[in-house]
N, CA, C and O atoms as a CHARMM CRD file, in Angstrom:
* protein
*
  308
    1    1 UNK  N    110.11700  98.49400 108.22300 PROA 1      0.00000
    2    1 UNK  CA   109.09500  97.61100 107.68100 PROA 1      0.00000
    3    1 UNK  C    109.42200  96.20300 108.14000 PROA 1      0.00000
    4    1 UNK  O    110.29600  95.64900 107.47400 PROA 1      0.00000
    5    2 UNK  N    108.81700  95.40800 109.29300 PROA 2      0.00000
    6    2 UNK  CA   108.88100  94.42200 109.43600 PROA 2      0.00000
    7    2 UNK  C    107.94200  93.28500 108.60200 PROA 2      0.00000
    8    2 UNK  O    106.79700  92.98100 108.93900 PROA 2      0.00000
    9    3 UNK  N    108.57800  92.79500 107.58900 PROA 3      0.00000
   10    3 UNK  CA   107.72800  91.43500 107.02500 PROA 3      0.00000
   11    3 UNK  C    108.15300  89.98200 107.26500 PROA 3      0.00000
   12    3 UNK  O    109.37200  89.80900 107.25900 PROA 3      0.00000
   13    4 UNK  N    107.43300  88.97100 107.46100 PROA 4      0.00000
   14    4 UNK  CA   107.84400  87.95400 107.08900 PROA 4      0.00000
   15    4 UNK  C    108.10900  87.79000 105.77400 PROA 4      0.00000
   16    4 UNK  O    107.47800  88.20600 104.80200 PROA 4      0.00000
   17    5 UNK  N    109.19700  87.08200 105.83300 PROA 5      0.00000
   18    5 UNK  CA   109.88700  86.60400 104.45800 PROA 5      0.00000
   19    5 UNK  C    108.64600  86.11000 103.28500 PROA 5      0.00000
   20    5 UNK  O    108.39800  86.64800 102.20600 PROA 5      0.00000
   21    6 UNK  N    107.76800  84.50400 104.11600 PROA 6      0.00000
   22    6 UNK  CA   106.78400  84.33500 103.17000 PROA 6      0.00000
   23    6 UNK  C    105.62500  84.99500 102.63900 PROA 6      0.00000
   24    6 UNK  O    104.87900  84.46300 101.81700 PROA 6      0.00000
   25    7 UNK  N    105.44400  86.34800 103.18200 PROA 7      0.00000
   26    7 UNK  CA   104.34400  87.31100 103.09800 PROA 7      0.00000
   27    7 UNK  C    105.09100  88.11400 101.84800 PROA 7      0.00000
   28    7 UNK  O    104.29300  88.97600 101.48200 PROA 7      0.00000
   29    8 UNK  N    105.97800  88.16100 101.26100 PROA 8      0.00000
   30    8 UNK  CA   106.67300  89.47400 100.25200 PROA 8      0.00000
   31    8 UNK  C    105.77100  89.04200  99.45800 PROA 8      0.00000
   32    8 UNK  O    105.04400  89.98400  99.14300 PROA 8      0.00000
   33    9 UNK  N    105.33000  87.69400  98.78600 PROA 9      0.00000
   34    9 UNK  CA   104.75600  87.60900  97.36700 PROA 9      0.00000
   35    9 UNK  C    103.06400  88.18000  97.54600 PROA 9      0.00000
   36    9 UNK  O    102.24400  88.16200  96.62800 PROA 9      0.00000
   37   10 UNK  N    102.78000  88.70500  99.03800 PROA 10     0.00000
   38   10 UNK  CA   101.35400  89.04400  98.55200 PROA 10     0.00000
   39   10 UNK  C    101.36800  90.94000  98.45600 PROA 10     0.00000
   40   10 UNK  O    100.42200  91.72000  98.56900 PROA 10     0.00000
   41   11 UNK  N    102.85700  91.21700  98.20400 PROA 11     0.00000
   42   11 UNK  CA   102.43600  92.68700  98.11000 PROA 11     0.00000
   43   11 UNK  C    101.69000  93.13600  97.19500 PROA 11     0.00000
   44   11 UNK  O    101.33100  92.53000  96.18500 PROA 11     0.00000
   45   12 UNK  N    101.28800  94.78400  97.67600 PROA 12     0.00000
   46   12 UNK  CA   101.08600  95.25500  95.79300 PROA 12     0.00000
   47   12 UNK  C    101.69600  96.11600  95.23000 PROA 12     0.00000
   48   12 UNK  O    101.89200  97.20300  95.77300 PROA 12     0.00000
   49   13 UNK  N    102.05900  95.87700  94.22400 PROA 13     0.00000
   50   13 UNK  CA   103.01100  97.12900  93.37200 PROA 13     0.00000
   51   13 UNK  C    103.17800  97.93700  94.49600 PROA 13     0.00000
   52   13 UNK  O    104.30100  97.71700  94.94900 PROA 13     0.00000
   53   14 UNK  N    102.40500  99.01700  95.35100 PROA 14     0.00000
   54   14 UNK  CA   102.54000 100.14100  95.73600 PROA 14     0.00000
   55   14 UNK  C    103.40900  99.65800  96.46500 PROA 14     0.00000
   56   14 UNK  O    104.58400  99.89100  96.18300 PROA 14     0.00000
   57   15 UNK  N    103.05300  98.76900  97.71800 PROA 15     0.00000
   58   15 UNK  CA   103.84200  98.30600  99.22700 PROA 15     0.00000
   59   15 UNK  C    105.33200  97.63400  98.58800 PROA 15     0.00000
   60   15 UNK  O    106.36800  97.47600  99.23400 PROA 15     0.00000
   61   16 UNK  N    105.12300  97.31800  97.23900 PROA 16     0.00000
   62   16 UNK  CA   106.77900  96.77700  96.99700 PROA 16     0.00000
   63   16 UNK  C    107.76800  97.45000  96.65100 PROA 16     0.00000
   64   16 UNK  O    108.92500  97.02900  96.62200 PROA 16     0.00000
   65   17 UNK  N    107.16700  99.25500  96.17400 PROA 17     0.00000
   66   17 UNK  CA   107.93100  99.74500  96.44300 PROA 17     0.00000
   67   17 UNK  C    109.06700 100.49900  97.44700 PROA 17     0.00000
   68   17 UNK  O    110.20900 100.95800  97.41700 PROA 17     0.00000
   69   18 UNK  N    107.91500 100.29000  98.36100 PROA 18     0.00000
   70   18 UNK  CA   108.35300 100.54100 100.08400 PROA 18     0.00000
   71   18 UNK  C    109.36100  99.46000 100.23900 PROA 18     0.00000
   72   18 UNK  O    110.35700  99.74000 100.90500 PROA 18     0.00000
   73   19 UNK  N    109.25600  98.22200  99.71100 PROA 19     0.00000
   74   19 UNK  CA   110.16900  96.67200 100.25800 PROA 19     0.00000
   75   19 UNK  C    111.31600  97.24400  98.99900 PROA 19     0.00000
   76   19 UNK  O    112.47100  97.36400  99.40800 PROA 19     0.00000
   77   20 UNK  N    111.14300  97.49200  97.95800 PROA 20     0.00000
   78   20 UNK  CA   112.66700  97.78300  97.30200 PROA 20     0.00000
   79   20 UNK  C    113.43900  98.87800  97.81400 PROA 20     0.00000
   80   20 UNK  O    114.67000  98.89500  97.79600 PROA 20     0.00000
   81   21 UNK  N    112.54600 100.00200  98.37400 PROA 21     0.00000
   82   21 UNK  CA   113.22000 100.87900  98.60500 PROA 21     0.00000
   83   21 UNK  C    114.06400 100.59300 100.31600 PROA 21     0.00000
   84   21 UNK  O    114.88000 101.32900 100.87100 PROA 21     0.00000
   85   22 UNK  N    113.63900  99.62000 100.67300 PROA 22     0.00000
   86   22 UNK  CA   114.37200  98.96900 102.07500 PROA 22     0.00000
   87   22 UNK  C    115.36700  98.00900 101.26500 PROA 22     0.00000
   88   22 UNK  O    116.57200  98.17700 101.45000 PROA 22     0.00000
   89   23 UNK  N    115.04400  97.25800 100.59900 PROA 23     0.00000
   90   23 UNK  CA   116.77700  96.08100 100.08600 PROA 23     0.00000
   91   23 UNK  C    117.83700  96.76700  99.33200 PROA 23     0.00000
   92   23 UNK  O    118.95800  96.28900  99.15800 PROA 23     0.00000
   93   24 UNK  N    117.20800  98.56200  98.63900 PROA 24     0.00000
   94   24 UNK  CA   118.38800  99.05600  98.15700 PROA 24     0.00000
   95   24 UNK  C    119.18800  99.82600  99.30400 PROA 24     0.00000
   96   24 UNK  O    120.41300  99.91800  99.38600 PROA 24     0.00000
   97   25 UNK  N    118.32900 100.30600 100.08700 PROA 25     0.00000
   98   25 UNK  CA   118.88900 101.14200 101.26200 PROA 25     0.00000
   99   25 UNK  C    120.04100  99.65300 102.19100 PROA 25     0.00000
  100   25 UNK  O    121.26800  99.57300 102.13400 PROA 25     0.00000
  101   26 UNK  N    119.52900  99.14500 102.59000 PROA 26     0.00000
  102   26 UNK  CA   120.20000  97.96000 103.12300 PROA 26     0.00000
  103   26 UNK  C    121.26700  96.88600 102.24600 PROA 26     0.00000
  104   26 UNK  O    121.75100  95.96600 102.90500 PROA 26     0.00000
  105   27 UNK  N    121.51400  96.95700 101.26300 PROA 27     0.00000
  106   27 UNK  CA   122.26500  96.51200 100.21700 PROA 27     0.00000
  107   27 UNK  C    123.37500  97.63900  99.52600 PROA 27     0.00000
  108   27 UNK  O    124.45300  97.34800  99.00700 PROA 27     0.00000
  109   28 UNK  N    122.86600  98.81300  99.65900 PROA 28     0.00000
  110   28 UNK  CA   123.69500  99.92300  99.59900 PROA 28     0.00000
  111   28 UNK  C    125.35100  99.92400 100.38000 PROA 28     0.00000
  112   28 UNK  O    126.44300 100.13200  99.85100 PROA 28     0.00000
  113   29 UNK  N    124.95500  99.55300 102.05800 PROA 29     0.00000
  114   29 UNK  CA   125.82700  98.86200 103.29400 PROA 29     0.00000
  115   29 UNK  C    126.68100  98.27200 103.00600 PROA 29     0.00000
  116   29 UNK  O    127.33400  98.46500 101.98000 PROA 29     0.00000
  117   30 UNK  N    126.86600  97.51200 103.73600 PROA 30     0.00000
  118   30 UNK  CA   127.63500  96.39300 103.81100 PROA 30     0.00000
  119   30 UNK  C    126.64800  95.34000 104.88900 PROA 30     0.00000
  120   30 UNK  O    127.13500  94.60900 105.75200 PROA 30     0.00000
  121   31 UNK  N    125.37100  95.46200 104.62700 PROA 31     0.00000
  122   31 UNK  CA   124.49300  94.93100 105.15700 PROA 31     0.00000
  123   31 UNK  C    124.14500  93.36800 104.87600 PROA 31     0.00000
  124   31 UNK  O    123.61600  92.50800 105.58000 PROA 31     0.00000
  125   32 UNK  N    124.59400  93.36100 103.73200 PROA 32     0.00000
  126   32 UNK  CA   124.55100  91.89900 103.06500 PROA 32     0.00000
  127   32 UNK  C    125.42200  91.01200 103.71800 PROA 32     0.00000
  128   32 UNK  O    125.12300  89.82700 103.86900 PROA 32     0.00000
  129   33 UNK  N    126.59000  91.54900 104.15700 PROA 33     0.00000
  130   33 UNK  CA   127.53300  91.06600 105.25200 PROA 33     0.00000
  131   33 UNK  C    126.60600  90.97100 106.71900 PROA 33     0.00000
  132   33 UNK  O    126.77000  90.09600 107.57000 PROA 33     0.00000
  133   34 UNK  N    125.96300  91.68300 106.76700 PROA 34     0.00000
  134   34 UNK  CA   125.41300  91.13500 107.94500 PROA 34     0.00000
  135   34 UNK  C    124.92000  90.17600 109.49400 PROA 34     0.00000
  136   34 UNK  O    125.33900  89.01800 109.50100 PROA 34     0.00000
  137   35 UNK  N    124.56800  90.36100 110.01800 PROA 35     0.00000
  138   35 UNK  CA   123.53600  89.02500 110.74600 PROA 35     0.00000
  139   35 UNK  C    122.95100  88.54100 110.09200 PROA 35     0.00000
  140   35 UNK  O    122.88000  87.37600 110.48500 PROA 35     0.00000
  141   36 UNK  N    122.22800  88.70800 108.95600 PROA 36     0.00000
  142   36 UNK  CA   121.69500  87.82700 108.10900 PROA 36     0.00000
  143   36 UNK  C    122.09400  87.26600 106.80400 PROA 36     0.00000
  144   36 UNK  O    121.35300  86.49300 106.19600 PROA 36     0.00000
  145   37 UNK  N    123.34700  87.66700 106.32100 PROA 37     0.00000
  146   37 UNK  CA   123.74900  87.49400 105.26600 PROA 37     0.00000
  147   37 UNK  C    123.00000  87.67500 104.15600 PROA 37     0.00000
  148   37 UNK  O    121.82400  88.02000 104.04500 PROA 37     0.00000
  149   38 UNK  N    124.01900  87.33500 103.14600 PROA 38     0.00000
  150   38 UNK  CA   124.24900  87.26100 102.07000 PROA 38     0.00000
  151   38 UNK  C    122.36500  86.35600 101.39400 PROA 38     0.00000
  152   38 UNK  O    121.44600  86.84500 100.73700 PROA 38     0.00000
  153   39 UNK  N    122.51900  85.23100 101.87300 PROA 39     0.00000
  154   39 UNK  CA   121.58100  84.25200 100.92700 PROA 39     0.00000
  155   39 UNK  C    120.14000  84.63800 101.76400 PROA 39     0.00000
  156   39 UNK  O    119.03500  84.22100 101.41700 PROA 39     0.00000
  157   40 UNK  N    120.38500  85.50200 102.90900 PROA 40     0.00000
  158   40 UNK  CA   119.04300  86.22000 103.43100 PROA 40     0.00000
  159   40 UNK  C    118.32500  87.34400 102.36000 PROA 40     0.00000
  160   40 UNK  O    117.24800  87.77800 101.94900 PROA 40     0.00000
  161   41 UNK  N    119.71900  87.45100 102.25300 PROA 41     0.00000
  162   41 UNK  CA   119.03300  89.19200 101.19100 PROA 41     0.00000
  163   41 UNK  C    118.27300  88.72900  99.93600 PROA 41     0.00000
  164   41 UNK  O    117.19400  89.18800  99.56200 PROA 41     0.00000
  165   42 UNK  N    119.09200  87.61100  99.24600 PROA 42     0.00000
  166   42 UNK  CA   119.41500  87.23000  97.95400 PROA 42     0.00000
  167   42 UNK  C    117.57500  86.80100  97.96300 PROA 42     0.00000
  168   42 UNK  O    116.70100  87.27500  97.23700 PROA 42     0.00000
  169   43 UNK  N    117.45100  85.82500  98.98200 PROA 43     0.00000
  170   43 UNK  CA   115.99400  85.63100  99.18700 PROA 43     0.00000
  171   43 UNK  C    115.11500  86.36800  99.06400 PROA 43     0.00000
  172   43 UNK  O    114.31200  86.20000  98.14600 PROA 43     0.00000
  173   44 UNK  N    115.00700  87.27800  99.83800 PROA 44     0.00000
  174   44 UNK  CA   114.22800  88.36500  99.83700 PROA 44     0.00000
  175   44 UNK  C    114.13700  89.36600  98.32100 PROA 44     0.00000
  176   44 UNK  O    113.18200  90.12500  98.15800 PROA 44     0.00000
  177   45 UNK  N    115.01400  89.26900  97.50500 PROA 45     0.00000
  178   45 UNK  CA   115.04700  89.95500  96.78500 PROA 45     0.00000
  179   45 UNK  C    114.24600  89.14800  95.80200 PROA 45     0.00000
  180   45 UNK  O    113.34100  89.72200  95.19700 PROA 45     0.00000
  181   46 UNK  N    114.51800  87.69900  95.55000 PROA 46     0.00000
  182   46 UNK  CA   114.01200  86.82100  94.96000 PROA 46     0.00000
  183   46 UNK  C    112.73700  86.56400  94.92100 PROA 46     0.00000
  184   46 UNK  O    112.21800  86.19100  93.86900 PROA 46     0.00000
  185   47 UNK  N    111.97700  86.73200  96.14000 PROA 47     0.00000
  186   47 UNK  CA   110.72700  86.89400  96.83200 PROA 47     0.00000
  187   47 UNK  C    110.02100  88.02100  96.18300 PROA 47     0.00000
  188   47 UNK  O    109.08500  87.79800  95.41500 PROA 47     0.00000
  189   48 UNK  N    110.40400  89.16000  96.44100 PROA 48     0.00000
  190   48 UNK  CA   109.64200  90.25600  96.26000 PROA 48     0.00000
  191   48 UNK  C    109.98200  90.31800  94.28500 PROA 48     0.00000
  192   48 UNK  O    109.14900  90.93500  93.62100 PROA 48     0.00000
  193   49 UNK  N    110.91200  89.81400  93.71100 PROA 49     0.00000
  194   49 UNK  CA   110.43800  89.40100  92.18600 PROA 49     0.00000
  195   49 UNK  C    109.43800  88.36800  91.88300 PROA 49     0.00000
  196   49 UNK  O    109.17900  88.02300  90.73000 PROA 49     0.00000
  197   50 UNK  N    108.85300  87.85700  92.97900 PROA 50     0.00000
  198   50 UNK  CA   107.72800  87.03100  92.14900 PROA 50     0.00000
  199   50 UNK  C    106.75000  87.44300  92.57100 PROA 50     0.00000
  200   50 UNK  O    105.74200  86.76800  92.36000 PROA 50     0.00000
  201   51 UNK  N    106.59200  88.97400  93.49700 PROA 51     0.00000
  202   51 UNK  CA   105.17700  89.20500  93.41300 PROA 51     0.00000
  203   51 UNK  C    104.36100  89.64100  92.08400 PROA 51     0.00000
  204   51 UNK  O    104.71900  90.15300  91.02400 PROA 51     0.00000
  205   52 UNK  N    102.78600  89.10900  92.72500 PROA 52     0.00000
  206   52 UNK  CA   102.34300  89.40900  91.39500 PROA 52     0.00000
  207   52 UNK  C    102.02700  91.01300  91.29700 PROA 52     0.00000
  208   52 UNK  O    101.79800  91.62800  92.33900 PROA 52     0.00000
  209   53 UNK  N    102.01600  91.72000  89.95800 PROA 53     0.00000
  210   53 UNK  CA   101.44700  93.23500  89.53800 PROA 53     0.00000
  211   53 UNK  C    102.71200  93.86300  89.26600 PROA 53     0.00000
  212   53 UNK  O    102.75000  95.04300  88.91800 PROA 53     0.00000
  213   54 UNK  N    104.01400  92.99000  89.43200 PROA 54     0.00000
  214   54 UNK  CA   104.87400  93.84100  89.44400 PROA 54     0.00000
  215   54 UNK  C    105.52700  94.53300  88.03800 PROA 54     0.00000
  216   54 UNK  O    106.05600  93.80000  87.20300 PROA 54     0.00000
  217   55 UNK  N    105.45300  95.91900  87.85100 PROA 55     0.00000
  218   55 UNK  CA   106.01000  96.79200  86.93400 PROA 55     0.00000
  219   55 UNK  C    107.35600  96.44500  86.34300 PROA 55     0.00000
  220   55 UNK  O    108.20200  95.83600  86.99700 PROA 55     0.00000
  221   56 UNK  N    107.48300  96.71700  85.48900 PROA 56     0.00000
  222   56 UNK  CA   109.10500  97.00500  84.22900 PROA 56     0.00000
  223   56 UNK  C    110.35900  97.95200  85.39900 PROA 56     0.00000
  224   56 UNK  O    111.54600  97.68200  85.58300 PROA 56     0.00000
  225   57 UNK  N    109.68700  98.86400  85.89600 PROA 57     0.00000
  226   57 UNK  CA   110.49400  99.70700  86.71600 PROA 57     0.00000
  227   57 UNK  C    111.17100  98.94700  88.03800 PROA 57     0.00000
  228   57 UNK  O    112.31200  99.00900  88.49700 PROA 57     0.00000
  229   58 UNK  N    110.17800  98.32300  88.38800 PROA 58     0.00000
  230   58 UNK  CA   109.81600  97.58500  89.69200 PROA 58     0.00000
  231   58 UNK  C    111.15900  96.04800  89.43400 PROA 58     0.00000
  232   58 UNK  O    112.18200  95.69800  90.02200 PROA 58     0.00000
  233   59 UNK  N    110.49300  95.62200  88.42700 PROA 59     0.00000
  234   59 UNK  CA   111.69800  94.46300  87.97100 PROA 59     0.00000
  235   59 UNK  C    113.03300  94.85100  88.06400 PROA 59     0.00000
  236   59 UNK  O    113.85000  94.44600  88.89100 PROA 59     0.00000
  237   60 UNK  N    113.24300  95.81000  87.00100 PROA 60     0.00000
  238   60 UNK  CA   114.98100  96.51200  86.42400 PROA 60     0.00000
  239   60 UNK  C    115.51900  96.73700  88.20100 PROA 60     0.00000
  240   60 UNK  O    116.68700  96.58300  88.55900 PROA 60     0.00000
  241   61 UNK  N    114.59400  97.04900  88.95500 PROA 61     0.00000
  242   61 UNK  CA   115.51300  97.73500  89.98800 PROA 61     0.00000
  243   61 UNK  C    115.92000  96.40900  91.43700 PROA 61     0.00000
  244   61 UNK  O    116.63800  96.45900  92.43500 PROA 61     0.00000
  245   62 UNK  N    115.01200  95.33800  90.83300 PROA 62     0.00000
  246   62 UNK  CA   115.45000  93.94600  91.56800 PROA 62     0.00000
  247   62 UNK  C    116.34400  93.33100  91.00700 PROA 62     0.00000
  248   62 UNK  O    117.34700  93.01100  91.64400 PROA 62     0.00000
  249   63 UNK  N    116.19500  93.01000  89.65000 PROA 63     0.00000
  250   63 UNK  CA   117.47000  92.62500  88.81900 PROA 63     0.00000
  251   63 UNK  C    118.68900  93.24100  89.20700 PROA 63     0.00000
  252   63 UNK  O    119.73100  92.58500  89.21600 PROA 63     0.00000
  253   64 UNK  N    118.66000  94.40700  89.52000 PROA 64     0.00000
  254   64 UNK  CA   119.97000  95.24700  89.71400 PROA 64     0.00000
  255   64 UNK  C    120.39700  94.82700  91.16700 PROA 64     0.00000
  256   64 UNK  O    121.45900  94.29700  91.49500 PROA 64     0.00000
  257   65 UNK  N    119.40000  95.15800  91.91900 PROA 65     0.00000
  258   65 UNK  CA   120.04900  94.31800  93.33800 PROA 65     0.00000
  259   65 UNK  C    120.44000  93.07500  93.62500 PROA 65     0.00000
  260   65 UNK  O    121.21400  92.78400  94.53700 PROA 65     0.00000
  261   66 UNK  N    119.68600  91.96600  92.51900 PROA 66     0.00000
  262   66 UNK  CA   120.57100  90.38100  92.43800 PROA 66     0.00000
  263   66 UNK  C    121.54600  90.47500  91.70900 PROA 66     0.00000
  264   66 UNK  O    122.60300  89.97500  92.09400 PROA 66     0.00000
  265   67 UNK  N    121.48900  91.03000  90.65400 PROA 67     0.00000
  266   67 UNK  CA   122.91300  91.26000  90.26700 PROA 67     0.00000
  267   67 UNK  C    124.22800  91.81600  90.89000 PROA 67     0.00000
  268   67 UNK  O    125.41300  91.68800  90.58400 PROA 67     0.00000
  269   68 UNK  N    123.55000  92.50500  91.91100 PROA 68     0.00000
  270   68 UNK  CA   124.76000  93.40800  92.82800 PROA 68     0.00000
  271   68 UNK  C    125.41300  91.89100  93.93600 PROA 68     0.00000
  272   68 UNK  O    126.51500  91.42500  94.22500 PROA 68     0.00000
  273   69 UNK  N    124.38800  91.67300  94.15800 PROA 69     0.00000
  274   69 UNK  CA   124.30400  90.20500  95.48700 PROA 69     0.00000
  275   69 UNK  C    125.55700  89.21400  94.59800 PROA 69     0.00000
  276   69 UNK  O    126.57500  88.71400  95.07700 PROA 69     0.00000
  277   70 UNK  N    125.16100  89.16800  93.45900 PROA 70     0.00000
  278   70 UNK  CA   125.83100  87.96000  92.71800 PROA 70     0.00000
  279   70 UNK  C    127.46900  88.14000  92.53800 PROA 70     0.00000
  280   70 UNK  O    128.43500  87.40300  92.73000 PROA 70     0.00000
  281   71 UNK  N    127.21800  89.99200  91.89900 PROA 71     0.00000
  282   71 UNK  CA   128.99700  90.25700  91.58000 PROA 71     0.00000
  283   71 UNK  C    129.32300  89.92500  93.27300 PROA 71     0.00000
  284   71 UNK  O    129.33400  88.70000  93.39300 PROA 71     0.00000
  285   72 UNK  N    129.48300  90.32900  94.07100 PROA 72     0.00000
  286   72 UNK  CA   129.66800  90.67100  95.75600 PROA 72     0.00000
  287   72 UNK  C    130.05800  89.04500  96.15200 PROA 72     0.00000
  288   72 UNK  O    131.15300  88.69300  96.59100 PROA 72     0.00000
  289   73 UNK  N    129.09900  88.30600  95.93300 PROA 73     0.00000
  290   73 UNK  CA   129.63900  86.89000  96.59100 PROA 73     0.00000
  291   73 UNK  C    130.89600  86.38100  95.53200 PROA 73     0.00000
  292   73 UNK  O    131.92000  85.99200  96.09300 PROA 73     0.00000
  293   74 UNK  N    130.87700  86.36800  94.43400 PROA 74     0.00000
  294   74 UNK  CA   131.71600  86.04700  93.55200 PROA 74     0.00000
  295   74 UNK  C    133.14400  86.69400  93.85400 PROA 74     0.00000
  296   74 UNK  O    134.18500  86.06900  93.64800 PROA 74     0.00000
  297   75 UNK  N    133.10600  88.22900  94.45100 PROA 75     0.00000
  298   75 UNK  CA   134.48300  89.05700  95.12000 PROA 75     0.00000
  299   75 UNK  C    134.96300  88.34700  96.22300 PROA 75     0.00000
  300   75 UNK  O    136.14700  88.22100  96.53700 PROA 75     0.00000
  301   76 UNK  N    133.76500  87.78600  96.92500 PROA 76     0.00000
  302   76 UNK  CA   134.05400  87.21400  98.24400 PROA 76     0.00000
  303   76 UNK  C    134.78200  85.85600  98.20400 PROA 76     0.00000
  304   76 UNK  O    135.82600  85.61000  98.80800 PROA 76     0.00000
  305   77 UNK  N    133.98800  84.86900  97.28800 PROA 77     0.00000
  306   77 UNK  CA   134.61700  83.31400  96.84500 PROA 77     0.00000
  307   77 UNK  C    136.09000  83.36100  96.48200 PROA 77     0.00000
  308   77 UNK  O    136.67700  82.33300  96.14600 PROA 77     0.00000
């Protein structure tokens, strides 16, 4: 799934589940280490929480991936 970064907030529910199910697969890694790092992901994750329509399910499972981003840099510091 190629998106621009500023395009995440016009998903809809459906297509954001396609975009979570790519930042958990890629965050799963050591992908966050990446070419794009750490504050790439963190973005993106941040992004796709402010689209609008988004579900209780949809939230819990972004929360969980900034939270993962957050413990991870804090191991790293």
């Amino acid at each position: 799934m190629n998106l621009v970064l500023g395009q995440l907030t016009t998903l809809t529910p459906r297509s954001l589940d396609v975009e979570i199910e790519h930042l958990e697969r890629v965050l799963a890694g050591e992908a966050a280490d990446s070419l794009f790092g750490r504050t790439y992901w963190r973005a993106r994750v941040v992004k796709a929480s402010t689209s609008p329509g988004l579900v209780p399910p949809q939230r819990v499972r972004l929360e969980r991936l900034l939270s993962r981003l957050t413990v991870e840099a804090r191991i790293v510091d």
